[in-house]
DSSP file (Angstrom, degrees, kcal/mol; ACC not computed):
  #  RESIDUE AA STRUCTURE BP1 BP2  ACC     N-H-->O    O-->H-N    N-H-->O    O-->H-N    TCO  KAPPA ALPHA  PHI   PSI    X-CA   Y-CA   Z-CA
    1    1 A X              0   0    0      0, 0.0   149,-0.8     0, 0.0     2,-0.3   0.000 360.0 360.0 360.0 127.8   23.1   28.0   -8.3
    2    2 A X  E     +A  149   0A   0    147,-0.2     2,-0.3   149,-0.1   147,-0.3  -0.840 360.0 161.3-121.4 139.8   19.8   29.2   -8.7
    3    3 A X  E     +A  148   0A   0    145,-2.8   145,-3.7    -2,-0.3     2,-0.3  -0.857   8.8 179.6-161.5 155.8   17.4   27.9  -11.8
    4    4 A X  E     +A  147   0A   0     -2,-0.3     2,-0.3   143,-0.3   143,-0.2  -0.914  17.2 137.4-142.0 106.7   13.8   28.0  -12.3
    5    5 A X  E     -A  146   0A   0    141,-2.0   141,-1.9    -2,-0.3     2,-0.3  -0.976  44.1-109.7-146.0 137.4   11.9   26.9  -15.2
    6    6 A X  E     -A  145   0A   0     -2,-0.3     2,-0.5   139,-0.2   139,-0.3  -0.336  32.6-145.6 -81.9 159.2    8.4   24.8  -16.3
    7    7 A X  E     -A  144   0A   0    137,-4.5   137,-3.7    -2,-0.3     2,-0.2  -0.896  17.6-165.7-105.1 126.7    9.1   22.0  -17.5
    8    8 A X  E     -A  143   0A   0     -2,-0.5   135,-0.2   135,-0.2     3,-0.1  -0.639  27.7-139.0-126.6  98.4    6.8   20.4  -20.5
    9    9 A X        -     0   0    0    133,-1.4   133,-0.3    -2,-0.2     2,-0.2   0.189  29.5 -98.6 -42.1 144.9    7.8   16.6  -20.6
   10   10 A X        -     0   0    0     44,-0.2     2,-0.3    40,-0.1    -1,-0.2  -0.631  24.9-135.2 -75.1 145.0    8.2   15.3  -24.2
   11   11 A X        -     0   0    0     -2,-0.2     2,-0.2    -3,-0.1   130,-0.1  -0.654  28.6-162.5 -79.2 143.3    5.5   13.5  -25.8
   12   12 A X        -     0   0    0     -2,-0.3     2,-0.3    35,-0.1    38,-0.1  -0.755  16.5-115.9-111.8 167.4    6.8   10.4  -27.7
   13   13 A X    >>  -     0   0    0     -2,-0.2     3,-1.5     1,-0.1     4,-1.0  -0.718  32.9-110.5 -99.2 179.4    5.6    8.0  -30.4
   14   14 A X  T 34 S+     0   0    0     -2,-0.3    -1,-0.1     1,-0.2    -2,-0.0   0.703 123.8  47.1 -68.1 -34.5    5.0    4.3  -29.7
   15   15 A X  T 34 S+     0   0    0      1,-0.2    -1,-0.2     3,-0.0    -3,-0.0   0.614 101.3  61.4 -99.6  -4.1    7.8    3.6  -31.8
   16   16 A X  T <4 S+     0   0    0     -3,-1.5    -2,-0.2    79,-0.0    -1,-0.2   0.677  82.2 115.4 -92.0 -39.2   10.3    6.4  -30.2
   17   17 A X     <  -     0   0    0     -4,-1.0    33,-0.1     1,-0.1    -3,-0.0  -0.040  40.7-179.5 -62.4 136.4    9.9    4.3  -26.6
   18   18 A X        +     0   0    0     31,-0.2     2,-0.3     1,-0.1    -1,-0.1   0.766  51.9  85.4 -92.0 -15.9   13.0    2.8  -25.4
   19   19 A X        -     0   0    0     30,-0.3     5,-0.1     1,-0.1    34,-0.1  -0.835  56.4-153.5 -92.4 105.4   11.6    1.1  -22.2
   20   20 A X     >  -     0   0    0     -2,-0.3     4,-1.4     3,-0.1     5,-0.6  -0.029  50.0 -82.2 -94.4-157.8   10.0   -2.1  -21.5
   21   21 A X  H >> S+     0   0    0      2,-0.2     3,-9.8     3,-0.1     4,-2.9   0.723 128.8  37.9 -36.1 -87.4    7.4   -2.6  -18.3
   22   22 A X  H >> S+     0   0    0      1,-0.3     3,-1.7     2,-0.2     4,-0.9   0.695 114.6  54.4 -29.6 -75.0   10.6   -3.3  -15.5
   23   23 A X  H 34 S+     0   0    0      1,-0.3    -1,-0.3     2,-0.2    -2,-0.2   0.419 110.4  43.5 -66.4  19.8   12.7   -0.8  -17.1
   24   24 A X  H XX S+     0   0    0     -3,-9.8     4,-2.4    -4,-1.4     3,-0.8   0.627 111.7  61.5 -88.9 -44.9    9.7    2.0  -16.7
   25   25 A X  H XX S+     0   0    0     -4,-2.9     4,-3.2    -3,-1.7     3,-0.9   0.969 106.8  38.4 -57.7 -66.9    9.4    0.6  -13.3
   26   26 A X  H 3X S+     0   0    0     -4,-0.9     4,-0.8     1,-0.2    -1,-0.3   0.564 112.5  51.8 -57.8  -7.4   12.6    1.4  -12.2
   27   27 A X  H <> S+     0   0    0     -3,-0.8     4,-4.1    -5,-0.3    -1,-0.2   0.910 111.8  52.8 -75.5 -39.6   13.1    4.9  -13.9
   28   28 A X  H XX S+     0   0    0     -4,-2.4     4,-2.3    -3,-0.9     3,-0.5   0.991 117.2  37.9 -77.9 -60.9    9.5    5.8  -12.1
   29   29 A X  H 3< S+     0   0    0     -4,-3.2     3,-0.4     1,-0.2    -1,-0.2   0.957 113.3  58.4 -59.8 -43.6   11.2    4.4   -8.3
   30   30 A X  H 3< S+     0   0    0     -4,-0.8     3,-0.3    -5,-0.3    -1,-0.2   0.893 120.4  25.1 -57.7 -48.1   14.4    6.1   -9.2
   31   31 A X  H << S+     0   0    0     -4,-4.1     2,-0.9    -3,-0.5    -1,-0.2   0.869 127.7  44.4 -74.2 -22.4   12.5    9.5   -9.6
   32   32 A X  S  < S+     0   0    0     -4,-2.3     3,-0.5    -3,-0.4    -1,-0.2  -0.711  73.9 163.3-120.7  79.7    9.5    8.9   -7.2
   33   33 A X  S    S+     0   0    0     -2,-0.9     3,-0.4    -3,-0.3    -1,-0.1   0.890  78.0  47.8 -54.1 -32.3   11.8    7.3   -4.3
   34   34 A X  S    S+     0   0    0      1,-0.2    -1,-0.2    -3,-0.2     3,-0.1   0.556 108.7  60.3-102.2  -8.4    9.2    7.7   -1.7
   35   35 A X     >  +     0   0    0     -3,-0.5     4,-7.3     1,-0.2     5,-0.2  -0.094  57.8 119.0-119.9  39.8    6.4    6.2   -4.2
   36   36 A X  H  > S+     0   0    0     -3,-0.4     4,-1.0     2,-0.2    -1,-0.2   0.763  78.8  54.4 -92.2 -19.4    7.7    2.3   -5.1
   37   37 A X  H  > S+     0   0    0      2,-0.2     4,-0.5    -3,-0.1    -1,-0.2   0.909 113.6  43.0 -85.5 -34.3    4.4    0.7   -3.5
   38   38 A X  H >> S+     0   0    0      2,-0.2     4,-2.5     1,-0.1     3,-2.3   0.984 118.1  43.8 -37.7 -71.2    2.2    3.1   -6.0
   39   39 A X  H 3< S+     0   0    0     -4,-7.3    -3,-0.2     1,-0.3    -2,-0.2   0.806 106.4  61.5 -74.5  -9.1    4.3    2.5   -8.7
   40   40 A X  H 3< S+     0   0    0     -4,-1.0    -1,-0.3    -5,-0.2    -2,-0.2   0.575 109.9  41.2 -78.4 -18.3    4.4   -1.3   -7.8
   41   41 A X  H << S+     0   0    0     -3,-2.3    -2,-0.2    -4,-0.5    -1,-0.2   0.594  92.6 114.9-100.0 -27.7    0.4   -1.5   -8.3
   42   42 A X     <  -     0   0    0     -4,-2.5     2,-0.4    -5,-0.1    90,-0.1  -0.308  69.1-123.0 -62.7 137.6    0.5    0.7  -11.6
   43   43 A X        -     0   0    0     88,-0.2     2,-0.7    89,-0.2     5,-0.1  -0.823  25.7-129.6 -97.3 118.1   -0.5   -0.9  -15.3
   44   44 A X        +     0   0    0     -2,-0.4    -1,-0.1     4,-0.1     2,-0.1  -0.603  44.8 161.1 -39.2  73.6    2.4   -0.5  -17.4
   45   45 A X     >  -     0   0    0     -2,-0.7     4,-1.7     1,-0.1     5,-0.1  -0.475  53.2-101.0-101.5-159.9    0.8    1.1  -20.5
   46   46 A X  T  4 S+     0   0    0      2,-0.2     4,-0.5     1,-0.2    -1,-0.1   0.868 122.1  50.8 -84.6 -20.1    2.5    3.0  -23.2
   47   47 A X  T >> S+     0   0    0      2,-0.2     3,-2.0     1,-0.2     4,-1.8   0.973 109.9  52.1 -61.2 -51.5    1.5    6.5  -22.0
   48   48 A X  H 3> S+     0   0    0      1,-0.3     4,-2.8     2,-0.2    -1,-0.2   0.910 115.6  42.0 -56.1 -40.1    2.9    5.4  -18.6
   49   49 A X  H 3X S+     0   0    0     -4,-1.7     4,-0.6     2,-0.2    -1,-0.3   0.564 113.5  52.5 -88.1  -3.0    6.2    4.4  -20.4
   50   50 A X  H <> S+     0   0    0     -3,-2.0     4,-1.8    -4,-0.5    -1,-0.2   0.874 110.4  45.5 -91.7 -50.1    6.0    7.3  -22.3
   51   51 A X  H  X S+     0   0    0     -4,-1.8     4,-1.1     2,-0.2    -2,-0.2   0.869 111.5  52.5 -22.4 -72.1    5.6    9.4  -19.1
   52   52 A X  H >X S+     0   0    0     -4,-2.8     4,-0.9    -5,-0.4     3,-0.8   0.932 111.5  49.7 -66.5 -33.0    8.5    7.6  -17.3
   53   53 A X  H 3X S+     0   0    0     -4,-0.6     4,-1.8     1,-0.3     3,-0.5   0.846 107.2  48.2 -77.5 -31.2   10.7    8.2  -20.2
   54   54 A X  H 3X S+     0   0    0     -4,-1.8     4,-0.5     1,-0.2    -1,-0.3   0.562 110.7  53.8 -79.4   7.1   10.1   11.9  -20.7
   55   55 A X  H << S+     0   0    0     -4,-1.1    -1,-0.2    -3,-0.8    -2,-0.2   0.654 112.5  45.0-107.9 -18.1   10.7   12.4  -16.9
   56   56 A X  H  X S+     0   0    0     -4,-0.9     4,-0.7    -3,-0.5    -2,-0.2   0.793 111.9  54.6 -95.1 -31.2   14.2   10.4  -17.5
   57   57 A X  H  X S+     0   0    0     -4,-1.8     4,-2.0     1,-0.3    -2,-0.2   0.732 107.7  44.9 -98.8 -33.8   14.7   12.6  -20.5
   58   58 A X  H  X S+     0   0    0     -4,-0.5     4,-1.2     1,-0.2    -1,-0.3   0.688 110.3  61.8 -84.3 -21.6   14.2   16.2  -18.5
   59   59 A X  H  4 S+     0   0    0      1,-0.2    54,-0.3     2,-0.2    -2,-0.2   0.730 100.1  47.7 -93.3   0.6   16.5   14.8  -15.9
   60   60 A X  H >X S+     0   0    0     -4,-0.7     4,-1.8     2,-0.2     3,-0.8   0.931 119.0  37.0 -73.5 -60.5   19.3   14.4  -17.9
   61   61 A X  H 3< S+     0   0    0     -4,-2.0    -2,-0.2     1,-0.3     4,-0.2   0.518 112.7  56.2 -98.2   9.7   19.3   17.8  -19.6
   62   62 A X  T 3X S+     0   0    0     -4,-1.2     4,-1.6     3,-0.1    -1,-0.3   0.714 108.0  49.4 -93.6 -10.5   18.2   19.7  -16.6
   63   63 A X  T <4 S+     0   0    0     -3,-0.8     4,-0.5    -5,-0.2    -2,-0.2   0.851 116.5  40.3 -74.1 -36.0   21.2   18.3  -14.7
   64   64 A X  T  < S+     0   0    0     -4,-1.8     4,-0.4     1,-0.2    -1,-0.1   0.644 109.1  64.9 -84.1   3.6   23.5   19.4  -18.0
   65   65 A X  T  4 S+     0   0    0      1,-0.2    -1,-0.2    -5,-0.2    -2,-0.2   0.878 105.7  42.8 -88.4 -61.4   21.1   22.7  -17.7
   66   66 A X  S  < S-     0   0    0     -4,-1.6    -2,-0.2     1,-0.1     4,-0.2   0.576 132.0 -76.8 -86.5   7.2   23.0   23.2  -14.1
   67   67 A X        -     0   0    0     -4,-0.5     4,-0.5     2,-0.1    -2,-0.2   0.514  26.6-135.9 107.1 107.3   26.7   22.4  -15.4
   68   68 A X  S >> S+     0   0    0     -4,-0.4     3,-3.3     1,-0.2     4,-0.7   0.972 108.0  49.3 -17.8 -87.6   28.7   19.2  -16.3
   69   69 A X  H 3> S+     0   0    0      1,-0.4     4,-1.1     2,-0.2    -1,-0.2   0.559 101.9  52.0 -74.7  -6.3   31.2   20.3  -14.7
   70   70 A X  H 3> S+     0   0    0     -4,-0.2     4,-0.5     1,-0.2    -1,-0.4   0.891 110.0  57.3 -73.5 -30.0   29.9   21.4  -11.3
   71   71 A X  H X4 S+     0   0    0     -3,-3.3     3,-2.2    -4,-0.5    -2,-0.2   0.893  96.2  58.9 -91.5 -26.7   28.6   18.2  -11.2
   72   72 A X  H 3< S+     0   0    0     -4,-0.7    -1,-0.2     1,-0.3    -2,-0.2   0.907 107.6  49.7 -50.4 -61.5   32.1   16.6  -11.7
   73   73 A X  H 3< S+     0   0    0     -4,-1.1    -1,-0.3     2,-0.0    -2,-0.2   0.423  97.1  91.2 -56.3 -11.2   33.3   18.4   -8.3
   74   74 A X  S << S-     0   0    0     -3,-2.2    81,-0.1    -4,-0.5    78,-0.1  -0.619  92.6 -90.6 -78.2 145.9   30.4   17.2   -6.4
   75   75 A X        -     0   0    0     -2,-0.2    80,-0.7    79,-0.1     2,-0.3  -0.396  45.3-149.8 -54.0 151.7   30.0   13.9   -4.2
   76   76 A X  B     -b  155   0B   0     78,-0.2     2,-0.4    -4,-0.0    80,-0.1  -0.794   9.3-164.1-128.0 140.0   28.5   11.0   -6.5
   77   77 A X        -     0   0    0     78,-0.6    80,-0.4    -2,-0.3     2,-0.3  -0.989  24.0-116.5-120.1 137.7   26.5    8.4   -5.1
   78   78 A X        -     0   0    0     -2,-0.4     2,-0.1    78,-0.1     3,-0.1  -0.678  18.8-135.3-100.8 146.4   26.0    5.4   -7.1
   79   79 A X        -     0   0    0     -2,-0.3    78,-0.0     1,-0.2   -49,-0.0  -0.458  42.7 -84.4 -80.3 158.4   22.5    4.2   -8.4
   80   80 A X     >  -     0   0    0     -2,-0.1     4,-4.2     1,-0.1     5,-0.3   0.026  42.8-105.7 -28.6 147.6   21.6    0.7   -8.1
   81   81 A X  H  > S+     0   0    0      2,-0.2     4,-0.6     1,-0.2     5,-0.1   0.775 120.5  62.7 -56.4 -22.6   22.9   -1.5  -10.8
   82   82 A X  H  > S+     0   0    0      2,-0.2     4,-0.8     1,-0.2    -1,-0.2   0.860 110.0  38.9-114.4 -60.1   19.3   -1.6  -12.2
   83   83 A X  H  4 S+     0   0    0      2,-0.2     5,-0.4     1,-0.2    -2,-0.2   0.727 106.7  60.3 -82.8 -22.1   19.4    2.1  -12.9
   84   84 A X  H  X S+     0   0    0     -4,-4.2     4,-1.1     2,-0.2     3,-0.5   0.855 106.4  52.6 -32.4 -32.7   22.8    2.4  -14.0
   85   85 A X  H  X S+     0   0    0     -4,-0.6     4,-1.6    -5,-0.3    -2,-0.2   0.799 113.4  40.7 -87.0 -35.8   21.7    0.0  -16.7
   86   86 A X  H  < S+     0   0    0     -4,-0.8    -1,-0.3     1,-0.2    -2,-0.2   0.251 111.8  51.5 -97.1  24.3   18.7    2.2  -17.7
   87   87 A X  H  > S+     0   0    0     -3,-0.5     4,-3.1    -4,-0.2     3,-0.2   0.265 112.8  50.6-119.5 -46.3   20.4    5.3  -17.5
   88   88 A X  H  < S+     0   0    0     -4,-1.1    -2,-0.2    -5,-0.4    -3,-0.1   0.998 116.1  42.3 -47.7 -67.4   23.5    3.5  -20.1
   89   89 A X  T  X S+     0   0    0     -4,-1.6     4,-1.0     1,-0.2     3,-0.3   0.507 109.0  58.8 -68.1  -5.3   21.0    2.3  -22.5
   90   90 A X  H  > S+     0   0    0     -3,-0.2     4,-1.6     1,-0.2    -1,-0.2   0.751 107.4  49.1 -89.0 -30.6   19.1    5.7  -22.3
   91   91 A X  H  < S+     0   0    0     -4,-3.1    -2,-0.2     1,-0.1    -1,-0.2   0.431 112.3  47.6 -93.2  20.9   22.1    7.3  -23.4
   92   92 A X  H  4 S+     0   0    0     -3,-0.3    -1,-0.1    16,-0.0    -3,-0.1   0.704 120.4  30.0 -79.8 -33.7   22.8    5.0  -26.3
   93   93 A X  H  < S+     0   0    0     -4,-1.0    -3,-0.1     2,-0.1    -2,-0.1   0.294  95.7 126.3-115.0  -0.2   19.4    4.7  -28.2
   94   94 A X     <  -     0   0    0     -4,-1.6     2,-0.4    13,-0.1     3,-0.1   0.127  67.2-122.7 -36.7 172.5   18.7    8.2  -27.0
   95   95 A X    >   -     0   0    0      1,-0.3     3,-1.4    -5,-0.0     4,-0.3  -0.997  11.5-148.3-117.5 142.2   17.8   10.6  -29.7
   96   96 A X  G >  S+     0   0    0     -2,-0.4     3,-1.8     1,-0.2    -1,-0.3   0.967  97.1  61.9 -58.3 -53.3   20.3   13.6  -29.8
   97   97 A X  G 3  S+     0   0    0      1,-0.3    -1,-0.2    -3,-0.1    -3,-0.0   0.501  87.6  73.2 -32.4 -10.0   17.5   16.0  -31.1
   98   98 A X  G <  S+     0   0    0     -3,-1.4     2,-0.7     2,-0.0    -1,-0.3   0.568  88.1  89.0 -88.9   0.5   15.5   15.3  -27.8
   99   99 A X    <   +     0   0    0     -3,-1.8   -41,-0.1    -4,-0.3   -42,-0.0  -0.744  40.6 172.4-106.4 126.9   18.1   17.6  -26.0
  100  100 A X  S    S+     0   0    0     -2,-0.7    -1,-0.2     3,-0.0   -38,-0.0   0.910  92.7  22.1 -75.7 -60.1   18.3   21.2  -25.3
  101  101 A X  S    S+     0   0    0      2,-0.1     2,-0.2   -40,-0.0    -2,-0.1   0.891 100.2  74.0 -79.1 -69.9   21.5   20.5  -23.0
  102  102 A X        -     0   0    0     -6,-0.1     2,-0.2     1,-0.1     5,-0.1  -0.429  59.4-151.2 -82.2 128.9   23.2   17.7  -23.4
  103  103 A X     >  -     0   0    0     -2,-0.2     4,-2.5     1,-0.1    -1,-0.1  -0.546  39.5-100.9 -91.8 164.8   25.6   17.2  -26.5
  104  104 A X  H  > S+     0   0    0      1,-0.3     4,-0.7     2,-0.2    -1,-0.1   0.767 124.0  51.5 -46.0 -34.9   26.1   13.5  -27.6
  105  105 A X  H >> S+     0   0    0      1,-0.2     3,-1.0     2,-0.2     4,-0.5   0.922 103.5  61.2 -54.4 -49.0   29.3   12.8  -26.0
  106  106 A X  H >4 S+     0   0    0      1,-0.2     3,-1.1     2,-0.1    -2,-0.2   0.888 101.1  58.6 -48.7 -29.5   27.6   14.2  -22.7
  107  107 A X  H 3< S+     0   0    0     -4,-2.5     3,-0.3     1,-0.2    -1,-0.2   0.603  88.2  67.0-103.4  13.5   25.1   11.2  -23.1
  108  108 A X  H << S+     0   0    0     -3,-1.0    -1,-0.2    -4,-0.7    -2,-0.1   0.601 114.7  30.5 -94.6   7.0   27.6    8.4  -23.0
  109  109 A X  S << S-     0   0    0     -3,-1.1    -1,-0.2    -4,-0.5    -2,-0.1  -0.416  87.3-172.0-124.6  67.5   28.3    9.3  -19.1
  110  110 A X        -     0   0    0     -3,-0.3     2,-0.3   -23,-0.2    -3,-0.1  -0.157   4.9-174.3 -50.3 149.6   24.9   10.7  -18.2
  111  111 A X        -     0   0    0    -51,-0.1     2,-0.3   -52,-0.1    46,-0.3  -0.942   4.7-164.9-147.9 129.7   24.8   12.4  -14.5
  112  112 A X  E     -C  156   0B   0     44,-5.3    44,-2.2    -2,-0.3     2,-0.4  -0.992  24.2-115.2-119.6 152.0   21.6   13.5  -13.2
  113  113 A X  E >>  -C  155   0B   0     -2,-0.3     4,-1.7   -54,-0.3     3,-1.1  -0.557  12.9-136.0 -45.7 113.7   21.5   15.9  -10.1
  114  114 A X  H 3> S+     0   0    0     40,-2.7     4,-1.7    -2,-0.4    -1,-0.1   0.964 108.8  55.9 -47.7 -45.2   20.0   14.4   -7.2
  115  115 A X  H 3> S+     0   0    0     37,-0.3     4,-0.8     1,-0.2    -1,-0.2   0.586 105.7  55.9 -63.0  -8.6   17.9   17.9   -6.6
  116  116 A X  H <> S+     0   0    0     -3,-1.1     4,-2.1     2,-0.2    -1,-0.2   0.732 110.4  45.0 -74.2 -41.2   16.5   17.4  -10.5
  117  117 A X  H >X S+     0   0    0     -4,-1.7     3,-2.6     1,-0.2     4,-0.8   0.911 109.4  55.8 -78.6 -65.7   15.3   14.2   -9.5
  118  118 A X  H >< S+     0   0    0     -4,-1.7     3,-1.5     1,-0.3     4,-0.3   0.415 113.8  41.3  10.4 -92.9   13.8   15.5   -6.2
  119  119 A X  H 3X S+     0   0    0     -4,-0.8     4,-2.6     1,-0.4    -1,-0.3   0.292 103.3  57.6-100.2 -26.0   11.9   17.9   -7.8
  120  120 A X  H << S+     0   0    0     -3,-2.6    -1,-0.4    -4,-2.1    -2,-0.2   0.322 112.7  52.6 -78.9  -0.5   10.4   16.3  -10.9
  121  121 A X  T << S+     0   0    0     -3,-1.5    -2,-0.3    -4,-0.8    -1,-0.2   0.506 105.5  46.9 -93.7 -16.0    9.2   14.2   -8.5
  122  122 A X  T >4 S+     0   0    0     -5,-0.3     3,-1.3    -4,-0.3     4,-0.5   0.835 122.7  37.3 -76.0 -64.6    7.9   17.0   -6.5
  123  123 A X  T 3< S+     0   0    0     -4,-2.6     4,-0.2    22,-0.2    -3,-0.1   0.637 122.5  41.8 -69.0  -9.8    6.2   18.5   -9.8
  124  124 A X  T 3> S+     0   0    0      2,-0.1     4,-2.8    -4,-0.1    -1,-0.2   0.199  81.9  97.0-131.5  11.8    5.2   15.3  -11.5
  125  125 A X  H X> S+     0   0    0     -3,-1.3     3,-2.3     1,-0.2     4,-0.9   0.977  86.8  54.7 -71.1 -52.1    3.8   13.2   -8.3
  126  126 A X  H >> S+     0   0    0     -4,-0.5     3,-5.4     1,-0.3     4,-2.0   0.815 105.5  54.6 -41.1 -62.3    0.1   14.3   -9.3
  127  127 A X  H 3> S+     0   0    0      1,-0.3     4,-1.0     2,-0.3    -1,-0.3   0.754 105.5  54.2   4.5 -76.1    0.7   13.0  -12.7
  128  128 A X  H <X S+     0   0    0     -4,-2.8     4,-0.7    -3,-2.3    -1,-0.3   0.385 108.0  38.7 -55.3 -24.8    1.6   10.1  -11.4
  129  129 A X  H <X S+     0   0    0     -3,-5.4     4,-1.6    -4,-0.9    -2,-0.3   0.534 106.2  68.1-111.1   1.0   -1.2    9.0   -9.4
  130  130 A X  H  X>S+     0   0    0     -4,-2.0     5,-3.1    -5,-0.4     4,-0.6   0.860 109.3  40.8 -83.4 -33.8   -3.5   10.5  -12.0
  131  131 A X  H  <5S+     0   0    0     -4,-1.0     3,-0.2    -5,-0.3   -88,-0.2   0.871 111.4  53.8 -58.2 -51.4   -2.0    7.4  -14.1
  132  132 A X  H  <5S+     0   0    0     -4,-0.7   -89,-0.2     1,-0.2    -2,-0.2   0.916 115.5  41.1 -58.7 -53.1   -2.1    4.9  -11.0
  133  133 A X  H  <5S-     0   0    0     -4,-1.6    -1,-0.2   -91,-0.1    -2,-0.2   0.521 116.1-124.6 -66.7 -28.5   -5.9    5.9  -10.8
  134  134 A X  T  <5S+     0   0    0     -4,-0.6    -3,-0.2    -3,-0.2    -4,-0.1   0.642  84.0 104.6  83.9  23.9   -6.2    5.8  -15.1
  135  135 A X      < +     0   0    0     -5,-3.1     2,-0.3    -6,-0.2    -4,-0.2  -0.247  46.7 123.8-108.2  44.2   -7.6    9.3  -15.5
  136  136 A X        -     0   0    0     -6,-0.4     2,-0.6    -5,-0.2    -8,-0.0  -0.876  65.2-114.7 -85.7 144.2   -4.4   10.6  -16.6
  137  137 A X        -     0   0    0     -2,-0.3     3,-0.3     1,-0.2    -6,-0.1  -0.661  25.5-174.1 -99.1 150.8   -4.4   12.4  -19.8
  138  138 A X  S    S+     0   0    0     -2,-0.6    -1,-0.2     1,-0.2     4,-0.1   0.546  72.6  53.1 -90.9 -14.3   -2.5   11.0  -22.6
  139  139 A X  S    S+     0   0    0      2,-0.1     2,-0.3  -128,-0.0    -1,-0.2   0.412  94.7  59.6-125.7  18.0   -2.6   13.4  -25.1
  140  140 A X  S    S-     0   0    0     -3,-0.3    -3,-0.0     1,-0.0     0, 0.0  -0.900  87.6-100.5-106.3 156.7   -1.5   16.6  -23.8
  141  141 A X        -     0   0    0     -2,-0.3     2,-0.5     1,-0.1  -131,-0.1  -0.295  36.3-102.7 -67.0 159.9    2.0   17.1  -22.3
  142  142 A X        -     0   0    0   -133,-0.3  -133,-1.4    -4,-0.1     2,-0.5  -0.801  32.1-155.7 -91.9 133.4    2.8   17.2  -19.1
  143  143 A X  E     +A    8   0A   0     -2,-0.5     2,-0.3  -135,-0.2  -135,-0.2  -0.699  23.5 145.0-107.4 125.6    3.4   20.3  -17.2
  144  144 A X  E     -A    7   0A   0   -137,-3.7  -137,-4.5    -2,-0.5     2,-0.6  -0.949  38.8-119.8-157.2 178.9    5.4   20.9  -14.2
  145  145 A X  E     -A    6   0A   0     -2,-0.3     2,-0.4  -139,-0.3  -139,-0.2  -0.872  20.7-157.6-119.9 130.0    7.7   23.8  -12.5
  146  146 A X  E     +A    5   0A   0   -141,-1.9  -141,-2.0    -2,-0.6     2,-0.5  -0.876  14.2 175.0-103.5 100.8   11.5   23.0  -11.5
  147  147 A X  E     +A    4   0A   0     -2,-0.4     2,-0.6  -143,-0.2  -143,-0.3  -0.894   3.9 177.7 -98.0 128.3   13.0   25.2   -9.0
  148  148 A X  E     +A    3   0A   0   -145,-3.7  -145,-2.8    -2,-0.5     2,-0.3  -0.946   4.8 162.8-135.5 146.2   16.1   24.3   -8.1
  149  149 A X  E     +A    2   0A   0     -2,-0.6     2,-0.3  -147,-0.3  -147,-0.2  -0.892  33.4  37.6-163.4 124.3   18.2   26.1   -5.7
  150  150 A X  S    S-     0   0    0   -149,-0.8    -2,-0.0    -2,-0.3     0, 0.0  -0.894  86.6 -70.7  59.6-142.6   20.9   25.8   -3.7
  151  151 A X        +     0   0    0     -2,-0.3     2,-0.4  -149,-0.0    -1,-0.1   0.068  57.6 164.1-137.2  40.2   24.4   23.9   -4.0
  152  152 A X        -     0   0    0      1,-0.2   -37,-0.3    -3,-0.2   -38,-0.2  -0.295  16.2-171.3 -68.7 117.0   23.2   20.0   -3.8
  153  153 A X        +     0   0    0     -2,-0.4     2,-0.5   -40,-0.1    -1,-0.2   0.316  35.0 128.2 -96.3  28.2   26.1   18.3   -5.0
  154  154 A X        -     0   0    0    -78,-0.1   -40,-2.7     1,-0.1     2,-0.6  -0.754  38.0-164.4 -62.4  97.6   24.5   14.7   -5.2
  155  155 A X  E     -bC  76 113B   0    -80,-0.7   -78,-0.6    -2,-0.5   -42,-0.3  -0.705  16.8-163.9-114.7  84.8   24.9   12.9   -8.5
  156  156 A X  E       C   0 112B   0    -44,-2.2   -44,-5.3    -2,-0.6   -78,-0.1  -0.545 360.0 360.0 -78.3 151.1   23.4   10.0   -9.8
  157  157 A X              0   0    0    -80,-0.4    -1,-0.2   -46,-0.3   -79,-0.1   0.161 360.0 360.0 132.5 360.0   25.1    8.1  -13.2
């Protein structure tokens, strides 16, 4: 399975965020694995939560982008309890209209592709420290590339 696309993260309003500090913290380690002492110094604002949420929000429906059901047949790993829980509640108080992919049924078992997360973490680390550092900007989207390639069948949800 081959896909390629840029990616431009949705912007939210203040009132659209679903996420408080912790559960921003944990969406940002669950996509930037390799980056939990970074994100462990970063000030929670609402762009940052805004950020963390549109990154949760692309990983949903680029995993239902590469096929429900492939994903079904794949090995599953289970997240921490911590992100199970923010992954539940993102597919309750989600909004359907934020989705290309996924239809509403799809987002009361959310599955993300491990290689989605991988890779919005690949495209989105700059981002990320541009936030850690406080020059990020807050009022353009963010822009980043997903290529995704291969057959990884690793499943988080």
């Amino acid at each position: 399975m081959i896909i390629n696309k840029s990616v431009h993260l949705k912007q939210f309003d203040n009132d659209e965020l679903l996420f408080d500090e912790n559960e921003t913290v944990i969406i940002l380690k669950f996509i930037f694995m390799n980056q939990h002492e970074l994100i462990d110094e970063l000030i929670i604002t609402d762009a940052v939560r805004g950020f963390a949420q549109g990154l949760l929000l692309e990983a949903v429906d680029s995993s239902y982008a590469m096929g429900f059901l492939d994903a079904l047949f794949g090995s599953l790993m289970n997240p921490t309890a911590g992100v199970k829980k923010v992954i539940v509640k993102f597919g309750r108080k989600s909004l359907k209209h934020w989705f290309s992919h996924a239809s509403t049924n799809d987002l009361m078992r959310i599955q993300i592709y491990d290689i989605v997360r991988n890779q919005l973490s690949i495209s989105f680390l700059s981002v990320l420290k541009m936030h850690a550092n406080g020059v990020a900007k807050t009022d353009t989207p963010h822009f980043g590339i997903l290529a995704l390639h291969g057959n990884n069948k690793i499943v988080w949800g």
